[in-house]
C-alpha positions, -999 to +999 in steps of 0.1 A: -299-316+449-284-336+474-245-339+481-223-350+503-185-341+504-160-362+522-188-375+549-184-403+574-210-424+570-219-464+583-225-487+556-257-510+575-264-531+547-255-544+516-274-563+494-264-579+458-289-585+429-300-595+393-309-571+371-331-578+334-316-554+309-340-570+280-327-607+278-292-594+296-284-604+332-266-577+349-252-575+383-262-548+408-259-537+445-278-516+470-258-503+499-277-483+527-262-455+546-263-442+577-250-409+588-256-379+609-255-342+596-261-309+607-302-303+599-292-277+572-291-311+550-328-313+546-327-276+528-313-299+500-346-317+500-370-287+500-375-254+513-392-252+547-383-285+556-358-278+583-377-252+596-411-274+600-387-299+628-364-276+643-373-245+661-350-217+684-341-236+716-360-219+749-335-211+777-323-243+792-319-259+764-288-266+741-279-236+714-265-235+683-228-236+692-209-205+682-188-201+654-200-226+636-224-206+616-259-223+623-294-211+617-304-212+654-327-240+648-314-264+671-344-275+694-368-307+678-404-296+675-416-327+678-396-349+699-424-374+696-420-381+659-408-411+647-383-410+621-397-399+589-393-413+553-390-386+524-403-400+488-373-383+469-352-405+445-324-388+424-309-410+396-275-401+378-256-395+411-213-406+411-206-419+447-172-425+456-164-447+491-131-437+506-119-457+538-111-440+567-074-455+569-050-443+547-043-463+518-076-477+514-081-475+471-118-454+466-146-472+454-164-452+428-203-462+412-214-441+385-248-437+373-265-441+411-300-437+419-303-426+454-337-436+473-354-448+507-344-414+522-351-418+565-343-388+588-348-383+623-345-348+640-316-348+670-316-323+695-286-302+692-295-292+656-285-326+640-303-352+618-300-388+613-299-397+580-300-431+564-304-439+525-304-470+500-276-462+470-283-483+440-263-492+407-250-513+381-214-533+392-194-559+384-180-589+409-146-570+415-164-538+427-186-560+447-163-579+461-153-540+474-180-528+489-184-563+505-147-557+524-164-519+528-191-535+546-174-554+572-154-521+578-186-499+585-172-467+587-166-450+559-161-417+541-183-407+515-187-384+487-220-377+468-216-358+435-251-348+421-251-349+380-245-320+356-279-320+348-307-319+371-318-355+373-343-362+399-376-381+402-390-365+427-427-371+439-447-342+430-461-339+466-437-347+482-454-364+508-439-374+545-450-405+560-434-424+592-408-450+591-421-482+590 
């Protein structure tokens, strides 16, 4: 399952809705991400995944830096690639928004579905990850991620649900970034 604890992360877009819940009218948000993380996030999306865009780094090129505890995989494959979308959603997700300035209050969505998964492999053993959170809010808590917006920068927590929660596509398919 896919987490995140404490990340900085860009919020690039933000984009309010209507929702049918049977005759109700509720409001709802998405909010896409961007962030960068060491590749060992795309274990969290399937095994072999890291290993089939990253490879040991020839002499010349950057290492793993030590001390840090990485797999060695720090070389793109295929520098050539554009970046790559991943079919996984996961539904049930908290997500909490922190500001990066003290004092800023938390925003927290329950009951997220996560989706629209993007990476591109850095060199250096890095990925760029973006993704679309969606949920259910109300005006105040837009109004919130709204003033989050125009701040960018953020800090963000991803807590997966007690239960295992995910539709994922069975084949789990890669297909390039529109």
């Amino acid at each position: 399952m896919f987490q995140l604890e404490a990340h900085e992360a860009c919020i690039s877009n933000l984009n309010s809705r209507i929702e049918r819940h049977g005759e109700e009218r509720a409001l709802a948000a998405d909010v896409k991400f961007t962030t960068s993380a060491s590749n060992s996030v795309l274990d969290q999306f399937g095994p072999g995944l890291k290993e089939a865009f990253f490879r040991k780094p020839t002499k010349g090129e950057q290492p793993d830096l030590p001390n840090i505890g990485g797999s060695g995989l720090s070389a793109v494959k295929f520098p050539s690639l554009e970046p790559l979308k991943l079919a996984h959603e996961f539904t049930g997700y908290e997500l909490q928004i922190d500001g990066l300035l003290e004092g800023t209050e938390p925003i927290v969505l329950v009951d997220v579905k996560l989706k629209r998964f993007v990476f591109e492999p850095k060199e250096g053993g890095s990925v760029e990850l973006s993704f679309t959170a969606s949920a259910n809010v109300d005006a105040d808590e837009l109004a919130e991620l709204a003033e989050a917006l125009v701040r960018e920068d953020v800090r963000l927590t991803l807590k997966s649900p007690a239960k295992a929660s995910t539709d994922e596509h069975p084949q789990q398919q890669l297909s390039d970034a529109a």
